[in-house]
N, C-alpha and C positions, 0 to 999 in steps of 0.2 A: 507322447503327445502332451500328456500332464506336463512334465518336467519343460517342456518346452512353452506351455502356457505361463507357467512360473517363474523361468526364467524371463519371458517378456514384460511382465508386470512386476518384476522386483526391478528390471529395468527402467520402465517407465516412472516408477516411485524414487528411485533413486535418482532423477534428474530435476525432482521437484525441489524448490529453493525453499531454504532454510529460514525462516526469519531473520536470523544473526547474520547470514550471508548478504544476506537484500541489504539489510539494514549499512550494514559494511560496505558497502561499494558507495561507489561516490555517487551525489546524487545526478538523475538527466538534466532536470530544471529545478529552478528555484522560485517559486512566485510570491508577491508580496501582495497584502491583503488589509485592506482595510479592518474588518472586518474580523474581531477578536479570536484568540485561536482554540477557545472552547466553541465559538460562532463555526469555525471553520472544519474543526475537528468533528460536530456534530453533524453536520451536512455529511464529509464524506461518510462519516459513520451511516448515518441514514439514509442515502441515496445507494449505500452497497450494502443494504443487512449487515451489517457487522459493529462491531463496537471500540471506540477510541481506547487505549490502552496508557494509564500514563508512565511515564519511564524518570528518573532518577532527576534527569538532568533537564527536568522541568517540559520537556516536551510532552505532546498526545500522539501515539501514532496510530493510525490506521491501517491494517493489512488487508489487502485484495487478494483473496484465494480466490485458485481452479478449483474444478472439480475433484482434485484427488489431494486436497489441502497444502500444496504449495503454494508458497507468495511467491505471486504474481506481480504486484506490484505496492511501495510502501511509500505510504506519506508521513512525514515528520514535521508535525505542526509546533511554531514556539511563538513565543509572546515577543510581540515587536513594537515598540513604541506603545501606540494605544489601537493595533493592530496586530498582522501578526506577518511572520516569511512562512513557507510550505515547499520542502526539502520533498522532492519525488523520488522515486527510486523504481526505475522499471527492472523486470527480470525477463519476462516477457509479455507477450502480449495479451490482452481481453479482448473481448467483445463488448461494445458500451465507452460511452463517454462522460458517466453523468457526472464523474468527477469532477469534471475542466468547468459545471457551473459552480463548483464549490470556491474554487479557486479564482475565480472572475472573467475565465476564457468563454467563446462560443463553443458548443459543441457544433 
């Protein structure tokens, strides 16, 4: 029975997505923003507990984990004019939409 709980749960962790994976797939949408990409990258930071990360190539990304630390879903925010674009990237799905006011959609 153990061996069998363990194998379900090394299961279920092993489907959970990577950073580098998320990140690597193309993105769902792309939305453009007014609205600076430190402006934008703090929102989604703060509307999902979590915190903007900055990467090399001048972007901020934010990652949406589940519950068992898989990204879930990744935003890649860059500096655009005197705004900014926001590169989505789903894995699967959440619960919650507060993201889409970051980005200037309704939820």
């Amino acid at each position: 029975m153990k061996v069998m709980m363990i194998a379900a749960a090394a299961a279920l962790l092993s489907g959970c997505a990577s950073t580098d994976k998320v990140l690597s797939k193309q993105p769902k949408e792309v939305f453009h923003s007014q609205q600076s990409a430190k402006e934008v990258a703090f929102c989604l930071a703060n509307k999902n507990n979590t915190a903007a990360m900055d990467r090399d190539d001048g972007s901020k990304v934010v990652l949406i984990k589940n519950g068992y630390g898989g990204v879930s879903m990744a935003f890649s925010v860059f500096e655009e004019g005197t705004g900014s674009r926001i590169e989505y990237r789903k894995q699967f799905g959440t619960i919650g939409g507060a993201w889409k006011q970051c980005v200037g959609l309704k939820d």
